[in-house]
C-alpha positions as CSV (number, residue, x, y, z in Angstrom):
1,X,126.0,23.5,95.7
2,X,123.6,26.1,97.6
3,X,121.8,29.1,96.1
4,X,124.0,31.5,97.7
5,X,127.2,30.3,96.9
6,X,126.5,30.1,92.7
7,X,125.1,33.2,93.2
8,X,128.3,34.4,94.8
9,X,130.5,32.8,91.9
10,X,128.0,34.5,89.3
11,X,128.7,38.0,90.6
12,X,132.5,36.9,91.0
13,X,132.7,35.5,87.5
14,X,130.8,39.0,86.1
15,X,133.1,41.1,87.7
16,X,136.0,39.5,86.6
17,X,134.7,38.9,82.9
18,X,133.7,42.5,82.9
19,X,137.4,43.4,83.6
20,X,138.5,41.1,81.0
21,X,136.7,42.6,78.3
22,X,137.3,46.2,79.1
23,X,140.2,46.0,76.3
24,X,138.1,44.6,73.9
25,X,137.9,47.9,71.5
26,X,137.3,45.4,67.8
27,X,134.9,42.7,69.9
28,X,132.1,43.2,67.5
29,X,134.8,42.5,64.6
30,X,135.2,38.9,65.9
31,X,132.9,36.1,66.3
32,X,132.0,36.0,69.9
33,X,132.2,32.3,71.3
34,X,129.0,32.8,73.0
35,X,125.8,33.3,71.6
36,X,125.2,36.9,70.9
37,X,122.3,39.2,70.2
38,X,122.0,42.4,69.0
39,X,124.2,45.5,67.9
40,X,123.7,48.0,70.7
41,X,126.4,50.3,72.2
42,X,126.2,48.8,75.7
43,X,127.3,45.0,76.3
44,X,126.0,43.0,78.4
45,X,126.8,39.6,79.5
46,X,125.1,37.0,81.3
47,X,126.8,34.5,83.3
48,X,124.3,31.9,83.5
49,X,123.9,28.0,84.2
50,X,120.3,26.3,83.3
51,X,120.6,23.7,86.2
52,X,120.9,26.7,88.9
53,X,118.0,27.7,90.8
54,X,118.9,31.3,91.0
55,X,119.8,32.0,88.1
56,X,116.1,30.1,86.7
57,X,114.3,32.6,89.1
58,X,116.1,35.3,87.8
59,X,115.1,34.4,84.2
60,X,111.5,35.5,84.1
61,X,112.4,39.2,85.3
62,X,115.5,40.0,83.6
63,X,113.9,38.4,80.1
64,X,111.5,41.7,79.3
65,X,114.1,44.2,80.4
66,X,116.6,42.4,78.3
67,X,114.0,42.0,74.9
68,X,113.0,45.6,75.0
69,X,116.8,46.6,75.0
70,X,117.6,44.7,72.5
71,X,114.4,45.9,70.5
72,X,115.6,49.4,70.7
73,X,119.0,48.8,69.8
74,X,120.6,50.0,73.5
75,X,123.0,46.8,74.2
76,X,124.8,43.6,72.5
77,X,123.6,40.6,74.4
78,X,125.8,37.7,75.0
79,X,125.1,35.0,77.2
80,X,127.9,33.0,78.7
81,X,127.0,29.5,80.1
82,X,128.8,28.4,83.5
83,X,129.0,25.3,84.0
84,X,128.1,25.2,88.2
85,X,125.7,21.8,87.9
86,X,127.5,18.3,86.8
87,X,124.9,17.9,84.2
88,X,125.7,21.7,82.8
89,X,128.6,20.2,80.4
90,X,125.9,17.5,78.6
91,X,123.0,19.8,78.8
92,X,125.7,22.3,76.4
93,X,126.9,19.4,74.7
94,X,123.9,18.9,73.2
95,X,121.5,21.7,73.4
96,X,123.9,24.8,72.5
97,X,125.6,22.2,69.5
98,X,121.7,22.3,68.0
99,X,120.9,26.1,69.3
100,X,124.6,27.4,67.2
101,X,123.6,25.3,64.3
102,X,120.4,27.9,64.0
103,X,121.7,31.0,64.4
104,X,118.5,32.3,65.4
């Protein structure tokens, strides 16, 4: 799969997530099945696969906009993982099963 077309899903997928969870008035009141981060008023969600190039070149930019957010308490952070790569679904399997296990 090419840069441009995950990139294209990305933004598809975040557009239609972000309609999804418009309703959502309780969310913080449930456990979120994504790892999430902080208690801010804004959320924000990143639709992300490990495997995809753009989405690793993105990573180094968005990271300190994202940290200093979260330090001032300005959004709720959750990070969805898409699976675009074939080895996304083992690379999940095993790595977010150790990162939930944490909690950190």
């Amino acid at each position: 799969m090419n840069c441009k077309k995950c990139l294209l899903i990305i933004l598809l997928g975040a557009a239609v997530a972000g309609f999804a969870f418009l309703g959502a008035a309780h969310a913080q009141e449930r456990e979120a099945p994504f790892p999430q981060y902080g208690t801010g008023p804004v959320q924000v969600f990143i639709y992300t696969d490990y495997f995809c190039p753009p989405c690793r070149a993105m990573e180094p930019l968005a990271e300190p906009v994202l940290q200093d957010l979260l330090k001032r308490n300005r959004i709720t952070l959750t990070f969805i993982d898409v699976p675009f790569h074939r080895l996304t679904p083992l690379y999940a399997k095993y790595f977010l099963s150790a990162y939930s296990a944490r909690k950190e």
